[in-house]
C-alpha positions in Angstrom: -35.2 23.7 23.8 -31.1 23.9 24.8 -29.1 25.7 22.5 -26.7 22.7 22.5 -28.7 19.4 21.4 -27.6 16.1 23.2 -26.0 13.7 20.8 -25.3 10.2 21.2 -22.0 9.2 22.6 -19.6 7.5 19.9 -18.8 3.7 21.0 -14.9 3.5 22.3 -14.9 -0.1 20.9 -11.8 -1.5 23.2 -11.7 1.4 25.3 -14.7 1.6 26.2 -15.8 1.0 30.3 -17.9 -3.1 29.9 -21.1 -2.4 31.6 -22.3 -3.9 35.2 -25.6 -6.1 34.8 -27.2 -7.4 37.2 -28.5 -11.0 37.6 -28.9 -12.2 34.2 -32.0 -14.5 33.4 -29.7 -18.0 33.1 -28.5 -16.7 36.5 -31.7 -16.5 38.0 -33.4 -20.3 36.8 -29.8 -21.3 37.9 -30.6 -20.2 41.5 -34.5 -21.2 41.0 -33.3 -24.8 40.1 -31.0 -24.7 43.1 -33.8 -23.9 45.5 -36.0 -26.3 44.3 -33.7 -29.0 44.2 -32.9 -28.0 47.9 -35.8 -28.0 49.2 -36.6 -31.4 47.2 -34.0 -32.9 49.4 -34.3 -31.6 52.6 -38.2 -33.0 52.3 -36.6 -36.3 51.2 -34.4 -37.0 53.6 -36.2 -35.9 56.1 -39.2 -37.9 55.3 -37.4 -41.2 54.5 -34.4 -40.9 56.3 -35.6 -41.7 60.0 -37.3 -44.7 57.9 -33.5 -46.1 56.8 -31.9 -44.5 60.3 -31.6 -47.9 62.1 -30.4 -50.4 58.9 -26.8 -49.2 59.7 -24.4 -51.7 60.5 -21.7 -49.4 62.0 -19.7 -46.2 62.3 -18.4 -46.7 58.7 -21.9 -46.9 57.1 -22.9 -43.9 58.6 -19.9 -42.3 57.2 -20.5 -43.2 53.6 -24.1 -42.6 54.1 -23.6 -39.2 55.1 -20.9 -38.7 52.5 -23.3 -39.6 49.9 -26.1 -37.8 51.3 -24.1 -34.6 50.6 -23.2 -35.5 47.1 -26.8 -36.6 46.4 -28.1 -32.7 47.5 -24.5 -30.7 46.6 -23.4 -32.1 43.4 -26.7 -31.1 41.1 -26.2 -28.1 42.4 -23.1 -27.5 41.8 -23.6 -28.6 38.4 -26.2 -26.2 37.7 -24.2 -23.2 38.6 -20.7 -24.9 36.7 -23.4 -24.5 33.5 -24.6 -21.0 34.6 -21.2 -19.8 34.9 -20.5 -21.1 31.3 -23.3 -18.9 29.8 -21.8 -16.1 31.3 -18.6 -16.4 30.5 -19.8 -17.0 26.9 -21.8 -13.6 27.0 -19.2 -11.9 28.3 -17.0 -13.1 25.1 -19.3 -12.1 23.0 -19.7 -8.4 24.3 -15.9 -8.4 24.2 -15.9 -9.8 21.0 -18.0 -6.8 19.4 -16.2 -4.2 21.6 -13.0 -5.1 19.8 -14.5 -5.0 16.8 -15.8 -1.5 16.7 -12.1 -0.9 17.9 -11.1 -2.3 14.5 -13.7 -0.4 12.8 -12.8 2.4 14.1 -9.0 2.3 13.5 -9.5 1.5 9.9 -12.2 4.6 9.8 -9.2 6.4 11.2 -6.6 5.0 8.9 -8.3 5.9 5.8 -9.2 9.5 6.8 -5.8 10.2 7.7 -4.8 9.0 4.6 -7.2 10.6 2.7 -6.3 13.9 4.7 -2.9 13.0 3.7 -3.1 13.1 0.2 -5.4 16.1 -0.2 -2.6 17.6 2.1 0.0 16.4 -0.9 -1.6 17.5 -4.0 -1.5 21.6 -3.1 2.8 20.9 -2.7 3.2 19.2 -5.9 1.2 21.7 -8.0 3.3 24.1 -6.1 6.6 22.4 -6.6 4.9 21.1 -10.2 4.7 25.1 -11.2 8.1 25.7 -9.6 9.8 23.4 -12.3 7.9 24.5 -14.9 8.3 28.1 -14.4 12.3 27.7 -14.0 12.3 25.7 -17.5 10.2 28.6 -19.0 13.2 31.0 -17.3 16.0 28.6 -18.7 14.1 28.5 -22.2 13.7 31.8 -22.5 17.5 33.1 -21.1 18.5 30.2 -24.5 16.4 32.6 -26.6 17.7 35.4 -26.0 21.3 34.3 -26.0 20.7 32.2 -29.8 18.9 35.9 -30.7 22.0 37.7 -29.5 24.4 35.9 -31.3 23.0 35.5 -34.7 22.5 39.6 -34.5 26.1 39.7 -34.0 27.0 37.2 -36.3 27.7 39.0 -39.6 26.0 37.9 -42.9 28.2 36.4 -45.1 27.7 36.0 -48.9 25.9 33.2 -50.1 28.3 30.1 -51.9 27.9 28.9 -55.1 27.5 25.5 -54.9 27.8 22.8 -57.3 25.2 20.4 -58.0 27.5 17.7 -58.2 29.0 18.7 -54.8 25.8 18.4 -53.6 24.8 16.1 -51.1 21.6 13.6 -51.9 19.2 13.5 -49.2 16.6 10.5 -49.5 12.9 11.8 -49.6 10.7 11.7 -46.0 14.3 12.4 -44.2 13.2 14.8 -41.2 15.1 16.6 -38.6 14.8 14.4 -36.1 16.6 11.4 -38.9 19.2 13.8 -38.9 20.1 15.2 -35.2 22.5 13.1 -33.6 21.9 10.1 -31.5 21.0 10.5 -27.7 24.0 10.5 -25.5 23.4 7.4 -23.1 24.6 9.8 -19.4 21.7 12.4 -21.1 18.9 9.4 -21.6 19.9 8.0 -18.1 19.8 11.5 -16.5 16.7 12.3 -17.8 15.1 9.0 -16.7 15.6 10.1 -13.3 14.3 13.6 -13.7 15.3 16.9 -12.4 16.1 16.9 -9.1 14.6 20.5 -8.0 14.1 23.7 -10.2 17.3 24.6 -9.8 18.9 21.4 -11.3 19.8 23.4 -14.9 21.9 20.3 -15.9 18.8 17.9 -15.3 16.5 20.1 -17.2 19.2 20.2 -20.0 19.2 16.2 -20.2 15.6 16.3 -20.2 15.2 18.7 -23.1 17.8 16.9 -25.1 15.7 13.0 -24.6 12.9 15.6 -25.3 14.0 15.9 -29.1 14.5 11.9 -29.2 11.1 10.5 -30.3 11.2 7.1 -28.4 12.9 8.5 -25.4 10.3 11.2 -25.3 7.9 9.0 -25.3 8.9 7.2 -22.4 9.6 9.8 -20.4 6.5 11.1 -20.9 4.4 7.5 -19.7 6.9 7.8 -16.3 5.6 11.3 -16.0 2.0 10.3 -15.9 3.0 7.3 -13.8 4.5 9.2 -11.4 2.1 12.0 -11.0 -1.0 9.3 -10.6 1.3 7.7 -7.8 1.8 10.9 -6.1 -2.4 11.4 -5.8 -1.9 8.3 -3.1 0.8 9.6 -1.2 3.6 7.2 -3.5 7.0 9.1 -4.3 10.2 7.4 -5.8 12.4 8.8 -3.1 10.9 7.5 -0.4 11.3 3.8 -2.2 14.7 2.3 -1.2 14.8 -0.9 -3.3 16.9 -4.1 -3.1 18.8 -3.3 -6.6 19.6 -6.3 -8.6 22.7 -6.9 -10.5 23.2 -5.7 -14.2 22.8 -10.1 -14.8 19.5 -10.0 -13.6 18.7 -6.6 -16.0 20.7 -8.7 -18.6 18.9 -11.6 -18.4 15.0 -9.2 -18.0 16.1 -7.6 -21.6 16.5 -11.3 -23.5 13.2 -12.1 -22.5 13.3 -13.9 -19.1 10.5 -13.6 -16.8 9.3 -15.0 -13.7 11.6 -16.9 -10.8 14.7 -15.9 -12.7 14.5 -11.9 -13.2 12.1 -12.0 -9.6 15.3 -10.0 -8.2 13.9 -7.1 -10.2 11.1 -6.8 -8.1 12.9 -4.9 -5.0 10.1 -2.7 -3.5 9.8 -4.0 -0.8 7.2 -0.9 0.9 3.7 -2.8 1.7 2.1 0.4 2.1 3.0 1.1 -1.7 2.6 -2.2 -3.0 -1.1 -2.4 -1.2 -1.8 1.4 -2.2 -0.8 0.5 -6.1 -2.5 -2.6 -6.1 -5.5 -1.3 -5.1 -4.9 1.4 -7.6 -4.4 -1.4 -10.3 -8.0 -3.1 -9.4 -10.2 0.2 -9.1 -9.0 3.0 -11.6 -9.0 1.7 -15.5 -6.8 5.1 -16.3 -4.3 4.5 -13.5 -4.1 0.9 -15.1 -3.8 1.5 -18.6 -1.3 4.0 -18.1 0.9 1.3 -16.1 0.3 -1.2 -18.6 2.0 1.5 -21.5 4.3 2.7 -19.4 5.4 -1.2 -18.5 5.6 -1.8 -22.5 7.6 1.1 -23.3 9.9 0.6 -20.7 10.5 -3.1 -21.5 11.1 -2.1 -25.2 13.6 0.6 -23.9 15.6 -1.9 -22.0 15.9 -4.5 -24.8 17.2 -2.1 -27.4 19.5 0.0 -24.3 21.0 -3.5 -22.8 23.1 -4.9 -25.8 25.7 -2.1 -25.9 25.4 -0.8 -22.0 28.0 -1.5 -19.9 27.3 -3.1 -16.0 28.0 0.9 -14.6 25.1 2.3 -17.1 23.1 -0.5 -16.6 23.5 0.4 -13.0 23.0 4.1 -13.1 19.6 3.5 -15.4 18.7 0.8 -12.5 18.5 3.8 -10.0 16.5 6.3 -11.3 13.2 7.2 -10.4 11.2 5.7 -13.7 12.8 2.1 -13.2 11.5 2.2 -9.5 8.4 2.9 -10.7 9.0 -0.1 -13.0 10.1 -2.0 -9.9 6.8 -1.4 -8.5 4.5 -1.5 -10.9 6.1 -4.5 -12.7 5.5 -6.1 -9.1 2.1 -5.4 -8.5 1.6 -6.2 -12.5 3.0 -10.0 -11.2 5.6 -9.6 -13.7 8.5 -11.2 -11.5 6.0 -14.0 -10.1 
């Protein structure tokens, strides 16, 4: 027994070297047909041709006799072999035929692992960059801590007020904190749509904690999150999008309820490998899908109630961050701008 077992060769498909056969059996009846027809002619002629030799009338009989002689014994066989060739040339199509086929196997064998390769290759970097981001917020957290601790230590206490219960302001009952913060500032909501940039971004990590304490905004950011972190499984990243961006009209016209041929400017992705890679995505995984399908709703509630008082520049900014790309796309493969 070898130490190193023979295995079978893997099939090159296109590349691989056709094989040389030899006579094939349509070849071979085509050249047995050929000899007997020969021979059946040669006995023919020479039996009953001496018989015929003297009802000539000239030179030009003899001429058109022997003409046809030759076509009488020629012609069938060239037939024969015109039909031979045409069974080879038909086998040799098919053998080519399957060739390029396991060629096409083989490249979309190829194209799968590699992406498959890919996007376990992905996964270890976003946890890593994932962690990163997290660990700086816990840093930035922590540093506003201390510095809120500091102050109120150094802050002396003053005695309390007396205040009059007339003077005293009425707060309707199930008012909570959130009722009373102020509103969302719109650069804050936009900047946090488009999420920090790295962990050192300190000002997008500070417009993401502040739509944090909003409870709508929170909530969307928090479906474009898990959007974006399913897309990233396949390889899909916002950055690498570069949309056709539509006018604030078009986003206008999205947010009073138009669909269809009339917002279809909205759908800008134009990537196939993102649009197939998402679709497929859509079809197969039912989490994948219903979190599209919330993150869709949320963000079409978001831009009816943002569009009435946004200006064309904010509508613009908001346009061009990553969660509306993933609208973009999504919305596409969802058949929203059909």
């Amino acid at each position: 027994m070898s130490e190193h077992p023979q295995s079978r060769p893997t099939p090159l498909g296109l590349y691989d070297r056709p094989e040389r056969r030899g006579m094939t059996t349509v070849e071979i009846v085509a050249l047995a047909l050929s000899g007997l027809w020969l021979m059946g002619s040669v006995f023919f002629f020479l039996a009953f041709g001496e018989s015929e030799a003297g009802a000539g009338d000239g030179v030009e009989f003899d001429s058109l006799r022997f003409v046809m002689t030759l076509m009488a014994i020629f012609l069938p066989v060239a037939m024969v072999w015109v039909a031979a060739t045409a069974a080879r040339s038909a086998r040799v199509m098919r053998e080519e035929s399957s060739r390029l086929q396991a060629a096409i196997d083989a490249i979309r064998q190829a194209y799968v692992t590699q992406s498959q390769r890919q996007s376990v290759a992905a996964e270890p970097a976003v946890a890593k960059k994932l962690d990163e981001i997290a660990a700086a917020t816990r840093k930035t957290e922590t540093a506003l801590a201390t510095f809120s601790s500091s102050r109120d230590r150094a802050r002396p206490l003053a005695p309390p007020k007396a205040v009059m219960v007339d003077d005293q302001a009425a707060l309707p009952l199930g008012t909570t904190a959130e009722d009373m913060a102020p509103p969302l500032a719109r650069e804050d909501f936009i900047r946090a749509l488009n999420f920090p940039e790295t962990a050192e971004d300190e000002e997008g990590f500070a417009a993401l904690r502040r739509a944090l304490k909003d409870r709508q905004a929170a909530q969307l950011i928090q479906a474009a999150q898990d959007v974006l972190t399913l897309l990233s499984q396949d390889g899909i990243y916002m950055d690498d999008l570069k949309p056709d961006m539509a006018r604030p009209e078009v986003w206008r016209r999205f947010a009073e309820g138009g669909r269809g041929k009339p917002v279809a400017a909205l759908g800008g992705i134009r990537d196939r490998s993102s649009l197939a890679l998402t679709a497929g995505r859509m079809k197969q995984d039912p989490i994948f899908r219903d979190a599209a399908h919330h993150f869709l709703r949320l963000f079409d509630r978001m831009v009816q109630a943002f569009e009435p008082s946004a200006t064309d520049a904010e509508i613009s900014d908001l346009s061009n961050t990553r969660t509306a790309r993933a609208f973009m796309l999504l919305g596409r493969v969802a058949g929203i701008f059909d």
